[in-house]
N, C-alpha and C positions, 0 to 999 in steps of 0.2 A: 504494500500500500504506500502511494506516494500523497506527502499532502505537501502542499506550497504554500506560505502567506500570500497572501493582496498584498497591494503597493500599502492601502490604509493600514492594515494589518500590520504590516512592517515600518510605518510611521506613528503607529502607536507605540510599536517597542521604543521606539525611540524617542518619544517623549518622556515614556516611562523609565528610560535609561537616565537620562539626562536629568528628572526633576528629583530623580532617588542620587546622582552622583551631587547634588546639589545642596539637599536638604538632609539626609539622612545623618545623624549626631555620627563623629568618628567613633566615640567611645563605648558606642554601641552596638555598632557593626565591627567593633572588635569583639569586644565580648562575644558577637553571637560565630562569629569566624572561630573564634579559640575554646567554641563550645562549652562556654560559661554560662552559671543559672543567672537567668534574669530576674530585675526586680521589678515590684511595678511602676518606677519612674521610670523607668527603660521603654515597657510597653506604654504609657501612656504619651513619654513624651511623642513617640512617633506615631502613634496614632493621632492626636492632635493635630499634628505637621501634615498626617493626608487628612484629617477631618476638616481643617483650612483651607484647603485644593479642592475637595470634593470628593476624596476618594476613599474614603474610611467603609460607607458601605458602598464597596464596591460591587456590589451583586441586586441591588437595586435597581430599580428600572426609575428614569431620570423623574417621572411624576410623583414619589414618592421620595427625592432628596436623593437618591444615588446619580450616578454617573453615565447610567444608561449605557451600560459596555452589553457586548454580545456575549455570549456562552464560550465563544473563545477567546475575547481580548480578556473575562477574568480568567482564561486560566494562563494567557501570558502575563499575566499579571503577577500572578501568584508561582510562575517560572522565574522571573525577572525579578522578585524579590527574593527570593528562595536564593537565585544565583550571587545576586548583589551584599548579600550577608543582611538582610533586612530581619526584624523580630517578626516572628508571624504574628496576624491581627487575631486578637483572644476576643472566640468565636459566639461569645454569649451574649454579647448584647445585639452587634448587628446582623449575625448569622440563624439567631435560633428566635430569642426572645421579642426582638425589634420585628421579623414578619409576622410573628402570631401579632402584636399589637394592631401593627397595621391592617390585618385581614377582620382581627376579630375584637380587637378593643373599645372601648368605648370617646365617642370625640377626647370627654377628658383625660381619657388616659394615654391618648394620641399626644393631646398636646403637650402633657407632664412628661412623658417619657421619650417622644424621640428624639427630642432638638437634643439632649444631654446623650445618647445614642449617638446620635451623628457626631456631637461634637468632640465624645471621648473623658465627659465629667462624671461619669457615673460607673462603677465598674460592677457588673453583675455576675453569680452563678448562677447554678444550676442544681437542682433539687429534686434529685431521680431518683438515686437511686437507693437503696437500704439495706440492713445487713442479710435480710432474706430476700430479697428482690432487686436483682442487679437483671441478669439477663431476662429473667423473670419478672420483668417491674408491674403487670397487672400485678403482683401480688401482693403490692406498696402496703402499707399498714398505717402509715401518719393520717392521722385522723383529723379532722375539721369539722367540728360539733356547731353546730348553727344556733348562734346567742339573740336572734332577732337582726339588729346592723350591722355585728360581725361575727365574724367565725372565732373560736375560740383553738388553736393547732395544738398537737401534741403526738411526740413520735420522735424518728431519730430518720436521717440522712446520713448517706457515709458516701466515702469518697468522692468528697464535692471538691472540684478544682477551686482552689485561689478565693474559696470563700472569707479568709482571714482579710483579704484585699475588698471584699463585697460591699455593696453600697444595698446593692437590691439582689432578691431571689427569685429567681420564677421555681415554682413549684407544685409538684403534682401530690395533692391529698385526697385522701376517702370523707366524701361527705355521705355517704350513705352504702349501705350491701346490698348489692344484687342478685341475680342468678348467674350473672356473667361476669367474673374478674374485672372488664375493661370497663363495668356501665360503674356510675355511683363515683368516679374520679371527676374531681374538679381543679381547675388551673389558677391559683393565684399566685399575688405578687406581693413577698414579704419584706417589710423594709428588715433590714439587717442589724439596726437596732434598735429595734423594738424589744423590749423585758421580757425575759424567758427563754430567749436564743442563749444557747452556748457554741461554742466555737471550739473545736479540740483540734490540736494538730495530733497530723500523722505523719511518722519522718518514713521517709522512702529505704529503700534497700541502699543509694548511692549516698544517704545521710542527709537529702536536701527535705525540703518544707513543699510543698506544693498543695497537699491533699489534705480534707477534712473530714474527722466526724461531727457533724450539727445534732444536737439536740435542742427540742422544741418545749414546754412546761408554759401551759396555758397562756399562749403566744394569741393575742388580739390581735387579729386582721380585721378591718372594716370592709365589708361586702362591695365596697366602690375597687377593691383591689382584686375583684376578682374579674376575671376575664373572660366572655362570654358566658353561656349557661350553666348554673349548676348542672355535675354530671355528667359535661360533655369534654371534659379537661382529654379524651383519651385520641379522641377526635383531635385534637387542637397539639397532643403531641403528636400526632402524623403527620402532619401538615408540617410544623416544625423539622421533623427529619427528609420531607421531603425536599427542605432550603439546603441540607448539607452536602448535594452534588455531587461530585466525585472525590473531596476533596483528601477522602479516606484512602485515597489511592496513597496518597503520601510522595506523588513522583517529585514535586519541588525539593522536597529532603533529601529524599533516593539522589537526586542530581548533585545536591550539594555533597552530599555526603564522597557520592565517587569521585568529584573534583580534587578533593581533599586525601581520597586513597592515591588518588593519582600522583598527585604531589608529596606523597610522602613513600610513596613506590621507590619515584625519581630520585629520593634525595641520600646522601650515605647515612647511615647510623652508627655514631660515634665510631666513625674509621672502615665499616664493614662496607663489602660492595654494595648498592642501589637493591632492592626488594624485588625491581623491575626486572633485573639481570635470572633471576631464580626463575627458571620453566615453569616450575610448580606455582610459584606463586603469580605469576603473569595469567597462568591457565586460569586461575580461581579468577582475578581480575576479567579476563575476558570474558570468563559464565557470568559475571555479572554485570558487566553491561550489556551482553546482548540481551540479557532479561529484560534490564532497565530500558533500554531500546522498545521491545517488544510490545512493554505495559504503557511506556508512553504513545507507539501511537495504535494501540487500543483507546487509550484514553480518547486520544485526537478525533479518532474513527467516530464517537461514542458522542463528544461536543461537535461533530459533525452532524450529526442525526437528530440532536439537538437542539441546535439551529434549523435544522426541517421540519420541525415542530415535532419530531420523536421526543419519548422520554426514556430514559437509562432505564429502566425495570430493575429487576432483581439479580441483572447480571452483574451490576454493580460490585453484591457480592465478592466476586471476582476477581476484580481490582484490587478489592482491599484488603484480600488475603495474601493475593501476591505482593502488593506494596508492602505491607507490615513484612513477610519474607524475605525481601530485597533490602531494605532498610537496616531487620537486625543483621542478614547476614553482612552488610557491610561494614556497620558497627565491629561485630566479629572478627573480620580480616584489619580491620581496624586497630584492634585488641591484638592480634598475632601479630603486627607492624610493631607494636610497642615491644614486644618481649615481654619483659621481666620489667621495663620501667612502668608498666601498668600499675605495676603491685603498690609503690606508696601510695596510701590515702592521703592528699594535699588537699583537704577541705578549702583554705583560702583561695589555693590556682581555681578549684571548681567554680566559687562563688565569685571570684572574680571581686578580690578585697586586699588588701595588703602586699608586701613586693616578694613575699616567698618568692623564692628560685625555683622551677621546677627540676625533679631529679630525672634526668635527659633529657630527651629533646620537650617542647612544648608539647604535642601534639597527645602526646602518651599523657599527659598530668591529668587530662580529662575525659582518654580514653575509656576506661574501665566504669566508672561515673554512667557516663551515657548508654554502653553499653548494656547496664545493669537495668538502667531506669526506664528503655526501650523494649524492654521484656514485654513491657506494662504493655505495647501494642497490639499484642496478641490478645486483650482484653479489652482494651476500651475503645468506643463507638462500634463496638460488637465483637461479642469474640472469634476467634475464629471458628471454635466448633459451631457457633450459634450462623453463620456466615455460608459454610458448607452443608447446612439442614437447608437453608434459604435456598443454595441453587439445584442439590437435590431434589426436590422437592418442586421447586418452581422453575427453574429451565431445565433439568432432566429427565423431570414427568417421574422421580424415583417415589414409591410409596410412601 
């Protein structure tokens, strides 16, 4: 399969080149180059800086405040920053939470909520999942007892990204038992400090902070914070994962990531020949980018049909099992680049704080880190086993 850009198409990259060589903080784009955890004046400063230009929801259609890009100028979008050492945009506000508002909120909660959306003041999570309902999430259990003008929450949330950073929650509760798991769920929006919310960190396997458990103890929501119908909150998460596109493919990372094997292929290790020169290891290098090859332009083929007014189905799937594959395994070869310098834990080099030296080359000090914390792909926005029931089932007709 051969695809071309347009002349337009290729005059978008290159606005898109030129306003990120322009604007993008240095000390950001290093951080995300030397594979350091970010904080949230990282993500927010530059989200901001596109929120100013117009391009923060970039997957917006220009009547609602986006930029009115085609199905393929965001995924050069989101190539072009991927390539450029950009922080990805942290997908809660304008990816998930900001379309349901728009499709199903109500005027005032249009106007409360998206202008700080768009502009990047407001940082929200996400409130799915729980400790018995992760892939399973009809099975949610946080309750939402109806006081007359508001609901009264109570229940526990886990592994909520970057809720410690949260302004606002969107969140899926039980206002009522059904006969069906998915009826009786409702969608509201919890301000994050409101009495009764707790907050617990959860430190990762690489030692960083990212993930939360929330607990809820008679948490007031006022029924203006809830978003469309009682009981149809299940509804309204579908619609929501139907904004997430292909993005689970992970090919922007995959590319970055092999850039970076590439270059550390090339280079000696402390006095030993190039990585490159090794048969064995150049082979592993070439399986995987003809992989990487392969899945991107599936992808392409896919925002092809796309833009013809197809929709990805459930082979999406697909993508995201192979992305998540391609990703750790180059992580991995990653990690075998390092040797033996993997092994110190330099928390500072990780967190990108103080002038520790790393012990060899740079590249190794945050190898193992990332490595370890990429596991997590194989789990989250679906797991893989939950992923291959999907195309079993729905593209291979399997029982």
């Amino acid at each position: 399969m051969q695809i071309s850009l347009s002349v337009a198409d290729q005059e978008f990259c290159s606005e898109v080149r030129a306003f990120i060589a322009a604007n993008l903080p240095a000390d950001i784009a290093q951080k995300v180059d030397q594979d350091q955890i970010l904080v949230k004046d990282d993500y927010v400063r530059w989200q901001q800086i596109l929120g100013r230009k117009g391009w923060l929801a970039y997957t917006w259609p220009a009547e609602l405040g986006g930029p009115g890009w085609s199905v393929v100028q965001q995924y050069l979008f989101d190539a072009i920053c991927a390539e450029m050492n950009c922080p990805p945009i942290v997908p809660f506000g304008t990816r998930m939470v900001g379309p349901v508002i728009q499709a199903f909120g109500t005027p005032e909660q249009k106007e409360r909520f998206i202008g700080p959306i768009l502009r990047s003041t407001q940082w929200w999570c996400q409130g799915y999942s729980e400790p018995m309902a992760g892939s399973d999430l009809a099975a949610l259990k946080t309750r939402a007892d109806d006081q007359g003008d508001h609901y009264l929450v109570n229940g526990q949330k886990i592994w909520t990204s970057w809720a410690h950073y949260a302004d606002w929650m969107f969140c899926l509760v039980r206002t009522s038992r059904e006969e069906r798991p998915q009826q009786g769920i409702t969608f509201l929006l919890i301000d994050m400090k409101s009495p009764g919310i707790e907050v617990r960190p959860i430190t990762s396997l690489d030692g960083t902070h990212s993930l939360n458990a929330i607990f809820f103890n008679d948490v007031r929501v006022a029924k203006e914070n809830r978003v469309g119908d009682e009981g149809r909150g299940w509804s309204y998460a579908k619609f929501l994962l139907s904004h997430e596109r292909l993005d689970n493919a992970s090919v922007g990372f995959a590319k970055r990531l092999l850039r970076k094997l590439k270059k550390v292929a090339r280079s000696p290790l402390q006095g030993t020949a190039p990585l490159i020169e090794d048969p064995a290891f150049r082979m592993k290098l070439v399986d995987v980018e003809v992989r990487l090859l392969a899945l991107d332009l599936r992808v392409l083929q896919m925002l092809e049909e796309m833009a013809a007014g197809g929709k990805p189905g459930p082979a999406v799937s697909g993508l995201k099992v192979r992305g998540t594959e391609l990703c750790q395994r180059l992580l991995e070869l990653l990690m075998e680049a390092s040797g033996y310098y993997a092994l110190p834990y330099q928390k500072p080099l990780i967190l990108g704080i103080g002038g520790e030296e790393p012990v060899g080359p740079d590249f190794a000090a945050t190898a193992a880190a990332r490595y370890l914390n990429r596991r997590a792909m194989s789990i989250f926005g679906g797991t893989t086993e939950v992923q291959k029931n999907i195309m079993a089932k729905a593209v291979l007709g399997l029982g």
